[in-house]
C-alpha positions in Angstrom: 17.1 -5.5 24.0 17.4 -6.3 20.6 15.5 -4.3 17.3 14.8 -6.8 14.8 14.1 -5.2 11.2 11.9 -7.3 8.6 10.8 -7.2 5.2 7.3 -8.6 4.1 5.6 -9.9 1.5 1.9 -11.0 2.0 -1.5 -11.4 0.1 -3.9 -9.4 1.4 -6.9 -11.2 -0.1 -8.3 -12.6 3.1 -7.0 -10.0 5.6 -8.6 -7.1 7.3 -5.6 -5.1 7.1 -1.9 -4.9 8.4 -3.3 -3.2 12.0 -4.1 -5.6 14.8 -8.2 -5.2 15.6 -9.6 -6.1 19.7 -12.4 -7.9 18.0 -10.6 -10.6 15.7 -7.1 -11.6 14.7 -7.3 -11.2 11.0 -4.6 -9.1 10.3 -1.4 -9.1 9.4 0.0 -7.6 12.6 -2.0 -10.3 14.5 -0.8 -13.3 13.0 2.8 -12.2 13.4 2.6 -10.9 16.8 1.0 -14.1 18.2 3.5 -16.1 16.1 6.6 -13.9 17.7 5.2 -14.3 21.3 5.2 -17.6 20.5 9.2 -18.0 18.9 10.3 -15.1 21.3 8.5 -16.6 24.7 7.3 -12.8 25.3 4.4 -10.5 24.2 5.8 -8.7 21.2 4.7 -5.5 19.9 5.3 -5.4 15.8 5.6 -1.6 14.2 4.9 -1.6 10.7 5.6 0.7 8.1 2.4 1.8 7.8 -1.5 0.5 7.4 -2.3 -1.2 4.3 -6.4 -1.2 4.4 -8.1 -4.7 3.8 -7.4 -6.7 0.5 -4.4 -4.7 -0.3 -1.1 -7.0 -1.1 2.5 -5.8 0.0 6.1 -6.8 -1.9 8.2 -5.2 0.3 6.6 -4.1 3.7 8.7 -3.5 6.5 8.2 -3.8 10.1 10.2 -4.0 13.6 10.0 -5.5 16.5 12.0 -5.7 20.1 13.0 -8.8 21.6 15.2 -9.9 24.6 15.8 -13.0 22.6 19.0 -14.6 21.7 17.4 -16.6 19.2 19.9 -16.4 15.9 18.3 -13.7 13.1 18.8 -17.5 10.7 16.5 -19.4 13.1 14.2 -16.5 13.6 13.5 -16.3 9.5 13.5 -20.3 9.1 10.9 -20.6 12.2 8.6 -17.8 10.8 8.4 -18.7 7.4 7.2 -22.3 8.8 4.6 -21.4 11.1 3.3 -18.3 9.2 0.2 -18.6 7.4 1.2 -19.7 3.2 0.3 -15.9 1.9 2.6 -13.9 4.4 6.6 -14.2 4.2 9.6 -12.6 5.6 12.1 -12.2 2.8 14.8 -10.5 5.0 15.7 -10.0 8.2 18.1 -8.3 10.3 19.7 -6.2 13.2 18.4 -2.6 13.1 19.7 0.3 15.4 18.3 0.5 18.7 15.8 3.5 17.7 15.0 2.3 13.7 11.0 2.7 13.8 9.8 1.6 10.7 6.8 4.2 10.4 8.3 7.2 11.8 12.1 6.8 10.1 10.0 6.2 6.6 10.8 8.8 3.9 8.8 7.1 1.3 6.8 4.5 -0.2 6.1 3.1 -3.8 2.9 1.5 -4.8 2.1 -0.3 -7.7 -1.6 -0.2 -9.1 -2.7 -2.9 -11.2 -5.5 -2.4 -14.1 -6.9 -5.4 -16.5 -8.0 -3.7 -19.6 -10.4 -6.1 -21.3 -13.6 -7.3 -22.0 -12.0 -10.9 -21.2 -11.8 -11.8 -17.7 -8.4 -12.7 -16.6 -8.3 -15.7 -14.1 -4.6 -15.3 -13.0 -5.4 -11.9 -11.9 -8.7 -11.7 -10.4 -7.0 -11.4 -7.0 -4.4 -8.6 -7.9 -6.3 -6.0 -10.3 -9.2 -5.0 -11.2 -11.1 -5.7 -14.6 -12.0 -2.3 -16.8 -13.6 -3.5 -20.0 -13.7 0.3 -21.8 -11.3 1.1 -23.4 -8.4 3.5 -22.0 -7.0 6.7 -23.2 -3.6 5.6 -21.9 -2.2 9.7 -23.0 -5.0 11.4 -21.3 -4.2 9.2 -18.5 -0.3 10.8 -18.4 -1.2 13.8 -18.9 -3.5 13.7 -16.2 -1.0 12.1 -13.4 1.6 15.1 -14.5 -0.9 17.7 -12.6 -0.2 15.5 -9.2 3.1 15.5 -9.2 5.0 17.7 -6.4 3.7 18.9 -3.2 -0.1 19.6 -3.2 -2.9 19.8 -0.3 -4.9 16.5 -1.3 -7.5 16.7 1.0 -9.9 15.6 -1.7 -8.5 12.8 -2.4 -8.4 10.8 1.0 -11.8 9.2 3.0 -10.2 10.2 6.2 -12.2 12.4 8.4 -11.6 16.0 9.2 -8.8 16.1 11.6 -5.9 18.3 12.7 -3.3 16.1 10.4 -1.9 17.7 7.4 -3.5 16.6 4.3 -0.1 18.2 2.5 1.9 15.1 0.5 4.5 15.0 -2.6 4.0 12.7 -5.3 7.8 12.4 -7.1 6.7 10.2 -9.7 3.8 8.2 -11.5 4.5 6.2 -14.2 1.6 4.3 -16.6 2.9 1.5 -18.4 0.7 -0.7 -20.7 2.0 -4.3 -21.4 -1.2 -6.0 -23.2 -4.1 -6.0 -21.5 -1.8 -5.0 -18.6 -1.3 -1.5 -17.1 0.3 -0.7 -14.1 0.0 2.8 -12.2 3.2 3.1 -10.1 3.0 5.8 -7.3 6.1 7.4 -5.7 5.9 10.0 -3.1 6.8 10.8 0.3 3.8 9.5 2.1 0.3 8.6 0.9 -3.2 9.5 2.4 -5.8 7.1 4.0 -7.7 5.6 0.6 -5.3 8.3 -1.5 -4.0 6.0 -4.0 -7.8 4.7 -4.8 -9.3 7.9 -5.1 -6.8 8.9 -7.5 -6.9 5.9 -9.0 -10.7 6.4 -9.8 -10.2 9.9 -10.7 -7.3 8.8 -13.2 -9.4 5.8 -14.9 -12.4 8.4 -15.3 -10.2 10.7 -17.5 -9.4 7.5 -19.4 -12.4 6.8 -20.3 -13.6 10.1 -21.1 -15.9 11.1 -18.0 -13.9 13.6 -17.2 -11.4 16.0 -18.9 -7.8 16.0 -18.6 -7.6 19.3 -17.0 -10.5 18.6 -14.0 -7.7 17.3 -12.2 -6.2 20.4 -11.6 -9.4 21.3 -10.5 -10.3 18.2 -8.5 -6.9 19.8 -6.6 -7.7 23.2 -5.5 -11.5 22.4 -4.8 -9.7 19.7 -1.4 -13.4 18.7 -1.8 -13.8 14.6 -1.5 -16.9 14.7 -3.7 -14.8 16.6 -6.8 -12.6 13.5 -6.7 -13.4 10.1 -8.5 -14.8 7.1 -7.2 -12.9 4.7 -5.0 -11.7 1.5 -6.8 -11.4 -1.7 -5.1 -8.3 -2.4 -2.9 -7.5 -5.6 -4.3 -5.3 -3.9 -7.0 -2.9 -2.2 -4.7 0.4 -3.5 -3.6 3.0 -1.8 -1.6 6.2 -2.2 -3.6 8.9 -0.9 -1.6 9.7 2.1 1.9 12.4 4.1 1.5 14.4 5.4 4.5 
């Protein structure tokens, strides 16, 4: 049995998600598990790296899958890059060890948050940020991110309900770069928290426009209260940039 390793690209804007749902097949797990059946002749089981929620893009997602075929890895990426819908693509592809899992041997994951900063609506965007027309304090902003990085309970930043998982991540870096009316939040840490990167996406844009001090985010912190956070900004301006292993 073969493991075959692949790495994604796909816009999210018309998905519900990357996991497969009973009641339609509008994810991005669906289409490439009835596509794979298809190419493979077998029902094929595809392991992602993790969930991406609905409307969130992905640069360099990767997922496995087993097959008993003896299809060439060449055919297999020509064949799936023809039949797969025109906003998900397999950039790579190729033979993993017989127990890679792409969630559980995951160390990390980068995302990348986008931010238009105008009053101006910006039409070759719409899809991949979101539009904030105040103006940002962009060093509040940094000063801000500095009190999430390292290891931190961040229960009160993640929509997920109570549960018996650890709410314990490390952020390793954030960095907040400005290019125009362009700024990008990107996010580095061991593993991120169901709606995490939103909530402290929220929180971070409310310190930039002055609703909330710099230091209320160590607060935010040690409350692990959801309603200390900030709100939860739309999904459509996430994109998972890379998984390390």
């Amino acid at each position: 049995m073969r493991n075959i390793k692949l790495l994604l690209q796909y816009e999210g804007t018309r998905y519900q998600g990357w996991q497969r749902q009973m009641a339609f097949d509008n994810t991005i797990q669906g289409k490439l598990e009835a596509l794979l059946g298809r190419m493979c002749g077998e029902a094929i089981e595809v392991i992602g790296s993790g969930r991406t929620d609905a409307g969130v893009h992905a640069r360099g997602q990767v997922a496995n899958f087993h097959t008993s075929s003896s299809m060439p890895l060449e055919e297999m990426l020509t064949y799936m890059n023809t039949y797969l819908p025109r906003d998900i693509a397999v950039t790579d592809i190729s033979e993993a060890a017989p127990r890679f899992h792409s969630r559980l041997n995951a160390c990390g994951k980068c995302y990348r948050y986008y931010v238009i900063n105008s009053r101006i609506p910006n039409v070759f965007w719409h899809r991949y940020a979101i539009e904030v027309p105040e103006e940002l304090d962009m060093e509040a902003m940094k000063r801000a991110a500095g009190y999430l990085l390292g290891e931190h309970d961040f229960k009160a930043f993640t929509s997920a309900k109570k549960g018996k998982k650890s709410t314990v991540r490390r952020i390793d870096r954030i960095e907040i770069v400005k290019k125009e009316d362009l700024i990008s939040f990107t996010f580095v840490g061991n593993g991120f928290l169901y709606h995490m990167i939103r909530i402290l996406m929220g929180t971070l844009l409310e310190v930039g426009k002055g609703e909330r001090s710099v230091e209320s985010m160590e607060e935010v912190i040690v409350s692990m209260n959801r309603e200390k956070a900030g709100a939860l900004v739309p999904a459509k301006g996430l994109t998972l940039m890379e998984v390390f292993y």
